[in-house]
C-alpha positions as CSV (number, residue, x, y, z in Angstrom):
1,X,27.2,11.7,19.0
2,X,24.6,10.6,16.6
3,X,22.3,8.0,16.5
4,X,21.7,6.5,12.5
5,X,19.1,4.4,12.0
6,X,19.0,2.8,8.3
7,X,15.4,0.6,8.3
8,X,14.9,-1.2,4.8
9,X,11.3,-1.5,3.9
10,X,10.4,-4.1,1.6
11,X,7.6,-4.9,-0.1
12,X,5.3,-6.1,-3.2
13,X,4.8,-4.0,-6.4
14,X,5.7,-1.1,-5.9
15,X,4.4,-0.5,-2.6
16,X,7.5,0.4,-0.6
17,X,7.8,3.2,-2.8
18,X,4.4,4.0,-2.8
19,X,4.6,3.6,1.1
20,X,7.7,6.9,0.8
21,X,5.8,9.0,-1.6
22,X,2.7,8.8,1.0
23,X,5.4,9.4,3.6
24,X,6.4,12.6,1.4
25,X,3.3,13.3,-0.1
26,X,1.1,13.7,3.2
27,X,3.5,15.6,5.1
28,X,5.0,13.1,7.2
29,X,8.3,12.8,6.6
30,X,8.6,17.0,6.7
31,X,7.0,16.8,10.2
32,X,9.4,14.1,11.4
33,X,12.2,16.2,10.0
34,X,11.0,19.4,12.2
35,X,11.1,17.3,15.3
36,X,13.7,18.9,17.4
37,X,16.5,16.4,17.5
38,X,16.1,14.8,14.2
39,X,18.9,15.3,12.2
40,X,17.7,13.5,8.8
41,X,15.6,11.8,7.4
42,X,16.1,10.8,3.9
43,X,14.3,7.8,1.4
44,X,16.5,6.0,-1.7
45,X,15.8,3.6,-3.7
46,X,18.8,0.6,-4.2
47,X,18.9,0.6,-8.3
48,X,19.0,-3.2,-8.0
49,X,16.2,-3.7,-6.2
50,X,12.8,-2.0,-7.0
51,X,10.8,-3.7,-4.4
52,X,13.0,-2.0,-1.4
53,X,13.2,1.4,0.0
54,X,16.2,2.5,2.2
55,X,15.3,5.0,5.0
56,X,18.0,7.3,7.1
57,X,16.9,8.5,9.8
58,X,19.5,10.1,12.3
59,X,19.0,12.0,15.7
60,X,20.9,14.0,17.9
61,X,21.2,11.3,20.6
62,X,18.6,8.4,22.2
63,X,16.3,10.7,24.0
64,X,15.2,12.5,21.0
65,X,14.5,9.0,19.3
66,X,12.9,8.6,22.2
67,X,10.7,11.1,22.0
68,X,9.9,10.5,18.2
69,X,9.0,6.8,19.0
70,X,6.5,8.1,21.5
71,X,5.2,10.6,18.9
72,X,1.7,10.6,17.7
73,X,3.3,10.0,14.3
74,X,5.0,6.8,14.9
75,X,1.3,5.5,15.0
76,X,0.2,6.7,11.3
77,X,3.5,5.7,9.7
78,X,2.8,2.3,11.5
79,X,-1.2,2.6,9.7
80,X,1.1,3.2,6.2
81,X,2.9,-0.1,6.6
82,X,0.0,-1.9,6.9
83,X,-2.0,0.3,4.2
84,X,1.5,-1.4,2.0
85,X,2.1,-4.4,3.5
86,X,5.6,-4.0,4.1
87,X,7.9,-5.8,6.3
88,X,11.3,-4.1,7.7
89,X,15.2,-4.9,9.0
90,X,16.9,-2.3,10.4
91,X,20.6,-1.1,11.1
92,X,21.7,1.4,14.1
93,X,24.5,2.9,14.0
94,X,26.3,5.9,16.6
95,X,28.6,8.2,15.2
96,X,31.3,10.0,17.0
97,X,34.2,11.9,16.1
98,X,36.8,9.0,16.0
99,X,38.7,9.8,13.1
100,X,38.2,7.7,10.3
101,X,41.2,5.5,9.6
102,X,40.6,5.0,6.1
103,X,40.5,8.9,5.1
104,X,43.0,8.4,2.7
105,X,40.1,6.6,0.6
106,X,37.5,9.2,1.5
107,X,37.6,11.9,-1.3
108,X,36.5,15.6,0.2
């Protein structure tokens, strides 16, 4: 099992992507993805939409999220949404190993 977390950040000029080339930039994001548990954690950019950045962000299972949200870090990458003034949504998701019924689709 996996937990996914997509978390849209959206912002004003740019600054949501500013906001994940800070994130990139400093450090951060490298850090996060050391954490033990993490399992990625990956920024893109929707082509039709420059003033939102997509994050995924996937763990090993809730405890390790847990431990990330209690993390020293969760405080300075709150400090960088303010810095940007962005506002967020966000999707969870848990993967398993159901097989997917519509693999016939899914090209390898």
């Amino acid at each position: 099992m996996s937990i996914v977390m997509n978390l849209y950040y959206f912002g004003k000029n740019g600054s949501a992507r500013a906001f994940a080339d800070e994130m990139e930039n400093s450090g951060l994001a490298d850090q996060i993805r050391a954490e033990e548990g993490n399992e990625r954690y990956e920024y893109f950019y929707p082509k039709n939409d420059p003033e939102t950045v997509l994050l995924i962000d996937s763990w090993r299972d809730q405890a390790a999220l847990d431990f990330h949200h209690e993390s020293p870090m969760m405080d300075r990458i709150a400090e960088l949404r303010e810095k940007y003034d962005l506002h967020m949504s966000a999707e969870r998701y848990i993967s398993g190993n159901a097989p997917i019924s519509d693999s016939r689709y899914v090209r390898s």
